[in-house]
N, C-alpha and C positions, 0 to 999 in steps of 0.2 A: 565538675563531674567527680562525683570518690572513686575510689577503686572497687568498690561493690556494685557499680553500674556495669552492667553484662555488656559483651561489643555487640555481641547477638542475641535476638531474641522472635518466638515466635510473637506474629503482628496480633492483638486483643478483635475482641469483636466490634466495630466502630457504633454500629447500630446500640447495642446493647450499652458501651458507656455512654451513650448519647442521651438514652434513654433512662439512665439512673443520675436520682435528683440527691443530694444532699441539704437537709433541713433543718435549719439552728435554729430553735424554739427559745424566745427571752433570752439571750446569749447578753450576759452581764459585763464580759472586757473587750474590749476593740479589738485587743490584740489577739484573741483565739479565732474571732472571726479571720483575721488575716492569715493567722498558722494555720488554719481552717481549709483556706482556700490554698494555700501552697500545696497542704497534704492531696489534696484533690487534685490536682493542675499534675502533681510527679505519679500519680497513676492514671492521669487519662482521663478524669473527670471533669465536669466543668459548669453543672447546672446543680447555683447554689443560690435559694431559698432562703432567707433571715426571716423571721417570725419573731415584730416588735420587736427588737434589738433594743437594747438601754441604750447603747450611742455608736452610734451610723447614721452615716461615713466619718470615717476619722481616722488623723493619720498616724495614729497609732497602727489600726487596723493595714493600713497601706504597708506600713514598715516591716509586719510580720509577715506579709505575703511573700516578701522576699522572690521578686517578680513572676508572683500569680498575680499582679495589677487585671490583665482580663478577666481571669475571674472572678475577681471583687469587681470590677467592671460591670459585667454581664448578671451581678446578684440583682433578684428580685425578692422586693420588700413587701410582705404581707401584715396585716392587722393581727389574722388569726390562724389557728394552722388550720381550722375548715377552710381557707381560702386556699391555702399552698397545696392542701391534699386534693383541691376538686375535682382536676383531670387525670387522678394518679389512678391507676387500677389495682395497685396495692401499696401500703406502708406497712413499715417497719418499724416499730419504736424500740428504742435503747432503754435498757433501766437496769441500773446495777442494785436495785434493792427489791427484793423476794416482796410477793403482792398477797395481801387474804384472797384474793378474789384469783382463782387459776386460771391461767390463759396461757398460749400454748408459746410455748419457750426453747429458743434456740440458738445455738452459738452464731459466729461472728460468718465461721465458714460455709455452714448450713445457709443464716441467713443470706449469705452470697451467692449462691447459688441458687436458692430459692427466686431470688430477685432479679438474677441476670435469667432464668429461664422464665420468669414473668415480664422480660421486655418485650416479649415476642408479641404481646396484647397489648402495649403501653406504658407509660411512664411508671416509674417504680423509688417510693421515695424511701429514704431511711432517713429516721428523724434522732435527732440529739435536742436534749434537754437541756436545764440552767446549769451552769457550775457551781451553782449550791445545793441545787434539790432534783434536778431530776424534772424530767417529765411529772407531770401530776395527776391524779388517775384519767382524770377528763378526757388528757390530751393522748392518753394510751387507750383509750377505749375507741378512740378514731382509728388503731394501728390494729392491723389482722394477725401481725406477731411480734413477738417482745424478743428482744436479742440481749444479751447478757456475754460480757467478754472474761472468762473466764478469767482470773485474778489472787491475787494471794491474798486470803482469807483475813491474814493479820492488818494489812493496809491493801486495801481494794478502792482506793480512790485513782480514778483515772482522770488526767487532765482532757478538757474537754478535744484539745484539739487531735490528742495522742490518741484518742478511742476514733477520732475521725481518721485518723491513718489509719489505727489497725482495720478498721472495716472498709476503707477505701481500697487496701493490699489485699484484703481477699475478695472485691468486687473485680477486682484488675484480672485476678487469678481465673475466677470463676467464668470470666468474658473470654478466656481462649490465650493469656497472656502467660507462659511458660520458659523460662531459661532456656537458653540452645545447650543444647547436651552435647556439642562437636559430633563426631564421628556417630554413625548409628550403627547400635548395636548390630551385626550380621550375625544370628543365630546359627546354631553347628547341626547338623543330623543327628539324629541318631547314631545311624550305623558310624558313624566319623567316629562321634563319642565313643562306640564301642573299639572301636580299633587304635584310640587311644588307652584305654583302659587295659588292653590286650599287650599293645606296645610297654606299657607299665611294666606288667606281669611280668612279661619276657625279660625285660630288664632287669628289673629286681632281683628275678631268678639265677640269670648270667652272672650277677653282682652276687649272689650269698645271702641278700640280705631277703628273702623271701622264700620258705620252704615250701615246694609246691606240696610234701607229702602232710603239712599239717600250716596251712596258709593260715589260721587263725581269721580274725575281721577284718587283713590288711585293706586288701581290696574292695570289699565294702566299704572301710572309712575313707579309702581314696575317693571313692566312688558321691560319698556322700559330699569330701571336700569341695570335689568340683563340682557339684550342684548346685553349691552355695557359692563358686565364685564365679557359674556360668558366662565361662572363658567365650570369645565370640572366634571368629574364624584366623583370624588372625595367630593368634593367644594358641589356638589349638596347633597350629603351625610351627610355635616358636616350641612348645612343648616338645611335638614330634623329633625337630632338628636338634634338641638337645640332647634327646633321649638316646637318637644315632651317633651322639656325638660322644655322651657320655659309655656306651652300648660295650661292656668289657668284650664281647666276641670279636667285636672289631679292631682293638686295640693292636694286636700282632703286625695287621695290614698297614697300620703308618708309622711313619720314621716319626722319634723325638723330636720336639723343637729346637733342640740346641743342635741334631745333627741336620735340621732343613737350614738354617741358620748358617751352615759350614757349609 
């Protein structure tokens, strides 16, 4: 486990990864099928499709699964991708290179979402290409949309099995699967907010450092700060108790610290 593995997290949608297919079309080295299936296995995936493969099973392929072995397990071998797609109610094809012929085109997180709300009808495939060339039109013209992973223009080659992660990460996301955020946000009222803001003023003003006869935008810019750092209830508490702590009116009513100290 790295250190990037969250302790908690919200559980995905079981139905919906169950029902999203991964499809390596001609996949030319053993070993991306294997990084293939790892990428799959660490987000939850696990029905994966080879279409003619140049060589499988092989333990190369095995070694890069880096115990996704079920996965590579549980893969089903097809001739052609009409056979992998038959019971699918939508695919997806990948293609990192711009087509003459326009068809409708969209990112990695769109098509995730697209696809986990299409499990609701049935199996939902997203297809990867050779690691030479790509899908070829034939095999895009089976797919209802073309997904493209946004890239840097100068070297836009993606390793076949690194573009199966990134769209595996956002299938994962798409199916209900979210970081645990600890503590939930407990939102403040209104009128609280204003009786902070109030509290401010008065402060400020006791302090010198806010002219009530010519206040300028202090208080608005206060105003705007905490908008933007939509303190939750807590937060708005510790503010309060500072402000009374800070609060020069009150300063007269307690003894120094070196004379409580004595």
């Amino acid at each position: 486990m790295s250190d990037t593995t969250p302790a908690a997290a919200d559980a995905p949608d079981p139905i919906a990864l169950a029902r999203l297919r991964i499809v390596l079309v001609g996949a030319q080295h053993p070993g991306n099928i294997g990084a293939a299936a790892r990428a799959m296995k660490v987000m939850g995936l696990a029905d994966l499709v080879l279409v003619a493969p140049e060589r499988y099973p092989d333990p190369e392929a095995s070694a890069r699964a880096s115990g996704a072995d079920d996965v590579l397990a549980a893969a089903r071998v097809f001739e052609t991708l009409d056979e992998a797609l038959a019971d699918c109610v939508l695919a997806i094809g990948t293609s990192a290179r711009s087509r003459r012929t326009q068809w409708p085109l969209v990112d990695a997180r769109t098509a995730a979402e697209r696809a986990v709300a299409t499990t609701a009808e049935g199996p939902v495939a997203l297809v990867f290409g050779r690691e030479r060339a790509g899908l070829n039109n034939a095999e895009l013209d089976l797919c209802q949309l073309h997904l493209q992973v946004p890239s840097n223009p100068e070297y836009s080659s993606l390793n076949l099995a690194a573009a199966v992660q990134v769209v595996a990460y956002e299938l994962r996301v798409a199916a209900g699967h979210g970081i645990s955020a600890g503590d939930v946000h407990e939102p403040v009222a209104i009128a609280d907010m204003e009786g902070l803001y109030q509290h401010w003023q008065a402060v400020l003003v006791a302090a010198g450092f806010l002219d009530p006869d010519d206040p300028k935008m202090l208080m608005r810019r206060l105003r705007r700060l905490f908008n933007r750092a939509a303190p939750d209830r807590v937060e708005v508490n510790i503010l309060r108790g500072a402000l009374r702590a800070l609060d020069p009116r009150g300063l007269p009513n307690r003894k120094p610290k070196d004379d409580q100290a004595e």
